[in-house]
N, C-alpha and C positions, 0 to 999 in steps of 0.2 A: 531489964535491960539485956540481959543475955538474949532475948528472941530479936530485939531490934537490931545491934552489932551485926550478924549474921544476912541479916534481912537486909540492912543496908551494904552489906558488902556484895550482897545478890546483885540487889539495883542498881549500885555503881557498876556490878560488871555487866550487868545487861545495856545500861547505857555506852559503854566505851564498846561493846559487840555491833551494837545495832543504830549506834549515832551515826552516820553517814555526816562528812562534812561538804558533799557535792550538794551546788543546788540541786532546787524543784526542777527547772526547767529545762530545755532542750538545751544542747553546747554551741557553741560558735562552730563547731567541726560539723554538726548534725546539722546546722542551719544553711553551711555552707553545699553539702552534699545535696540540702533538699532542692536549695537556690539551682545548682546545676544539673540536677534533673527535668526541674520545671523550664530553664533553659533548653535543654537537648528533645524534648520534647514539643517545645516551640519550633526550636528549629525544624524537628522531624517533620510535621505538620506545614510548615510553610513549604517546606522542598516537597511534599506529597501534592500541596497544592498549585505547585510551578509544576510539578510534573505532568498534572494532571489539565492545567490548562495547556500546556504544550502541546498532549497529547490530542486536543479537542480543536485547537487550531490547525495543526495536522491534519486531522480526519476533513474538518470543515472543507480546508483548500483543497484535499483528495477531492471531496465531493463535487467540488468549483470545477474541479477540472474533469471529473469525469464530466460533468454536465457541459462544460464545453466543448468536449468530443463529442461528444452523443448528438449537440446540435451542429457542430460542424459536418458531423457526420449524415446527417438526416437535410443540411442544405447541398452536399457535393455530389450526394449519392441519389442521383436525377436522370434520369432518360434524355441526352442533347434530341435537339429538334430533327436532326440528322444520322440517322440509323445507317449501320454497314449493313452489304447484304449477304456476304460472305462471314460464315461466323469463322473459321480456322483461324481468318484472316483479321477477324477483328480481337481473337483472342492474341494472337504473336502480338498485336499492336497493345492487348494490355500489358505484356510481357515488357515492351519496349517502354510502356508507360512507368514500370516498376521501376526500370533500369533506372529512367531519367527523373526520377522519384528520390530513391535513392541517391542517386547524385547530387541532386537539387538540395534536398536536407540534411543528407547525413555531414560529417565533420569528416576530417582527414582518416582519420582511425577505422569509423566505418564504410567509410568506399573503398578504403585498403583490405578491408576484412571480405568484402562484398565483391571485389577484385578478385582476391585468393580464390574463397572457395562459396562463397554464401550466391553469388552469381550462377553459378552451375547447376545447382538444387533449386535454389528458390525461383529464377525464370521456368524452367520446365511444368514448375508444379504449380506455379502459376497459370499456364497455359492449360492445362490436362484440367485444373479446376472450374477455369472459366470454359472447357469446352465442355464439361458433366454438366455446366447449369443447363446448357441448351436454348441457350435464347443469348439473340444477338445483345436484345434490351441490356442484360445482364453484362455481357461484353462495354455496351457503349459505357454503361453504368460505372465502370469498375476502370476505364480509361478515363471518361470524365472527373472521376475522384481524385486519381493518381494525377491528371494532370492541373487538378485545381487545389489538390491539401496543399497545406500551409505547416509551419514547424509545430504546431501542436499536435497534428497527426503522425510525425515521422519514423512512430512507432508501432503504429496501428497500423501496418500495411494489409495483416491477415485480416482484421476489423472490417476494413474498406473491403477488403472483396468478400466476404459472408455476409455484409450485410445488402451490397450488389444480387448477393446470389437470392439471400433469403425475400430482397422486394421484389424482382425479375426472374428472378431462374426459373425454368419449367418444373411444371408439377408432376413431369411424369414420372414415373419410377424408373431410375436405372435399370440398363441392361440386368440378366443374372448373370450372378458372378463378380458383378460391379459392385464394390462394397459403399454404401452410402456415407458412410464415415470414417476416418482411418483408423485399425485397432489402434487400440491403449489408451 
């Protein structure tokens, strides 16, 4: 009996060291942290996928619309049956067609803006562009547009005449000296 006293004194204290009185399982604390991760993770996922259909909606309509500039642009931007025979003169008249372009579609803000200062620059360089293409065609071209767009063009004014110039304009090569495109 002397070996067993000792030996059970061992065991009782290894049992009161090493008895854990917590269960086996996970805690109501640990169940709840997992619950609201598995939540914030849902969440995360559905706003990824709102965003992402947002974004595809977005691009779509972009695309809707550019496609209906491109064909409004390719029905306005025509040679009328009645060609000028002066091009100076037909170019000032696209200049005038800008004017009353701008007038016609912009809002109060931008005929203000167009008034100030945007009139001053953009008629001239209007004029100087339509007289580089060298062809009246291009002239008629770039009036018939201005004077037929609609509000879905009313930003596309530079659109309308590059794309005047690039069906009609001449093919020859600028003067030297004449730069074909503006730096920068």
């Amino acid at each position: 009996m002397p070996i067993l006293r000792p030996t059970l004194l061992l065991c009782s204290t290894l049992l009161l060291a090493c008895g854990d009185t917590k269960p086996a399982g996970p805690t109501a604390e640990a169940k709840a942290t997992e619950a609201k991760k598995q939540a914030d993770a849902a969440d995360e996922a559905r706003a990824v996928e709102a965003r992402k259909a947002k974004r595809e909606a977005e691009e779509k309509a972009k695309a809707e619309a550019a496609l209906k500039v491109e064909g409004e642009l390719e029905r306005l931007c025509v040679v009328p049956a009645k060609l000028p025979k002066d091009l100076v003169a037909a170019c000032e008249a696209v200049g005038a067609a800008q004017d009353a372009f701008v007038r016609r579609l912009g809002d109060a803000k931008a005929i203000a803006e167009w008034d100030a200062s945007g009139k001053e620059r953009a008629m001239p360089m209007t004029i100087v562009q339509c007289t580089q293409a060298d062809d009246v065609r291009a002239a008629a071209c770039q009036k018939n547009a201005f004077d037929g767009a609609g509000p879905e063009l009313k930003d596309e004014a530079k659109k309308i005449m590059q794309v005047c110039i690039d069906k009609f304009g001449s093919k020859r090569a600028p003067p030297t000296g004449m730069p074909k495109k503006r730096p920068g």
